[in-house]
N, C-alpha and C positions, 0 to 999 in steps of 0.2 A: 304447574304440575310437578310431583315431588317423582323422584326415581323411584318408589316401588311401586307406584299406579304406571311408570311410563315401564318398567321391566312387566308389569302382569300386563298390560298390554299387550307388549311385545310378544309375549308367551302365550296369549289368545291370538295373537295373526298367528305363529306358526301352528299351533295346533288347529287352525281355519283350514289351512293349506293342507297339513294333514289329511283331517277328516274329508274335506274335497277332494281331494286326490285319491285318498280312500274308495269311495263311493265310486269317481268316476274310473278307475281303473277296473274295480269289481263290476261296474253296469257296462264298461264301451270296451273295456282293453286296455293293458299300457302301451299298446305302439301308437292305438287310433284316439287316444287321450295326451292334446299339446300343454305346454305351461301356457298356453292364453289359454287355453282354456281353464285350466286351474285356477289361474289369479282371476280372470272376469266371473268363474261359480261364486268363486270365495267372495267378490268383493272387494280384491286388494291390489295393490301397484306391483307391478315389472320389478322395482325397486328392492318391495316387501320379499319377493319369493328370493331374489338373487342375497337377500340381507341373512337368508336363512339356512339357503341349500343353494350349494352350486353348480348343482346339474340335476337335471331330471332323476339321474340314478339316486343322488345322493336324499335325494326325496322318495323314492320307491323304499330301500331302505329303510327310513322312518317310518312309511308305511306298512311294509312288513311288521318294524317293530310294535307300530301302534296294533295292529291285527292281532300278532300274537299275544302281546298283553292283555288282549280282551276274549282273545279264543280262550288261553290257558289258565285265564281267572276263572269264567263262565265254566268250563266244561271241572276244573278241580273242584268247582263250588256248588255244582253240582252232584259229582260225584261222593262229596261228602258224606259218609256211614250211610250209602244205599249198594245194595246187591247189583250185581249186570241187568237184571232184565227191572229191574225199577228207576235206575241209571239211564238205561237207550231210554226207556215210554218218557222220561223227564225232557233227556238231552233232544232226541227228535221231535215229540212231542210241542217244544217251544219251533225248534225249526218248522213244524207241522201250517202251524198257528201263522209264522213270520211268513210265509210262503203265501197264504190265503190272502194277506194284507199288501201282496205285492213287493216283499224286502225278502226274499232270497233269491240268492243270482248265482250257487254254489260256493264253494270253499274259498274267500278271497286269499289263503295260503296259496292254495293248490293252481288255480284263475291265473297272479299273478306266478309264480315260480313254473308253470309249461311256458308261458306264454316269455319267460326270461329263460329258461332252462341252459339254452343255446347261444344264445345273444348275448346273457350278461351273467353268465353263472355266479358272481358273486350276491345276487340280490336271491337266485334260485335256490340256492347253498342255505341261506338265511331262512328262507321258505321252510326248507328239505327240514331244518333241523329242528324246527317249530311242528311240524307234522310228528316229525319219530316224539317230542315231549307229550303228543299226542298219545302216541301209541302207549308212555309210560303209565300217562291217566288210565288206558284203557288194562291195560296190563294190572296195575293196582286195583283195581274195582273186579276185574276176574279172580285174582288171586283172594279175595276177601270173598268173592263170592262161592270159594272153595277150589279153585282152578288150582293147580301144585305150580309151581313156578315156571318150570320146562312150558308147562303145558300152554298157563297164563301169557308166556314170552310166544309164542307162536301162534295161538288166539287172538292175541293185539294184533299180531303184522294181518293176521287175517281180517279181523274188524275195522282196522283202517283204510283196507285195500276195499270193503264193500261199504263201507261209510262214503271216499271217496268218489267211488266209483259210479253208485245210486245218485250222488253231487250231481257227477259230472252231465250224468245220462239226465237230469234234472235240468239243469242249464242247456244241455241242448235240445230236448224235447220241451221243455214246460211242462212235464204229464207229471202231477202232483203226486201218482202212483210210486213214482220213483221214492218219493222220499218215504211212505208209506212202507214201500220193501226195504228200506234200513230198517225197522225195527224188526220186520220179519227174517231178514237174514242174520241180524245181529243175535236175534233172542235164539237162534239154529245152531250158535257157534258150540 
């Protein structure tokens, strides 16, 4: 085996561990989610995880990052030359859809960073700061859609606060209405 099939490898176990960890933290929890359980989803060795990440945290972290980079690709690419209310009907809309097929479980930012808030603020912090680039997407999409800037800056903190919050009330009921009233609270802003 030549070193760059055994380095892509290597880079398919960590990003296994990732994505598992992913999942299982956004579906169980990270406190009620162990690294056996991690490595036995994934498939891989005791060995594999500690070759990667040396603590559970330092795996949450990667997990954050992997989250954001797929929140803030998704929701920019998105937003792309659309107005606020053709922006929500898109951005919920798909959540709408993933929800019906049994894959939403709320905002894995927000899931994982309460759930660390107290406990490990560095991984919360991480969380926190991926939410407010959040709020910049939203903030840019109002302002195009004629919001003044003042206005736009304090429209976002609000659209966030009921994007997340319709999440949260989502994950804890199941009631599919929840997400339903983001677009309706969003399109009020």
């Amino acid at each position: 085996m030549d070193l760059n099939a055994k380095g892509l490898k290597g880079e398919k176990s960590k990003v296994q561990l990732i994505e598992c960890a992913a999942r299982l933290f956004l579906e169980n929890g990270y406190n009620a989610t162990g690294i056996n359980e991690i490595i036995t989803k994934a498939g891989l060795s005791k060995g594999s995880f500690y070759f990667y990440f040396s603590s559970k945290k330092e795996l949450a972290i990667s997990v954050t990052e992997y989250h954001s980079q797929m929140i803030l690709t998704k929701f920019s690419g998105i937003a792309q030359g659309k107005t606020w209310e053709d922006f929500i009907e898109k951005l919920v809309g798909g959540i709408v859809k993933k929800a019906k097929q049994g894959g939403v479980y709320g905002c894995p930012l927000a899931v994982l960073g309460m759930e660390t808030a107290f406990l490990d603020p560095d991984i919360a912090a991480k969380n926190h700061a991926t939410l407010k680039s959040v709020a910049d997407i939203f903030e840019d999409v109002l302002k195009r859609s004629g919001f003044s800037k003042a206005n736009a800056t304090i429209a976002a903190e609000r659209a966030l606060a009921i994007f997340e919050g319709h999440l949260l009330l989502y994950r804890l009921g199941k009631d599919g209405n929840e997400l339903k009233k983001i677009i309706r609270d969003l399109k009020d802003l």
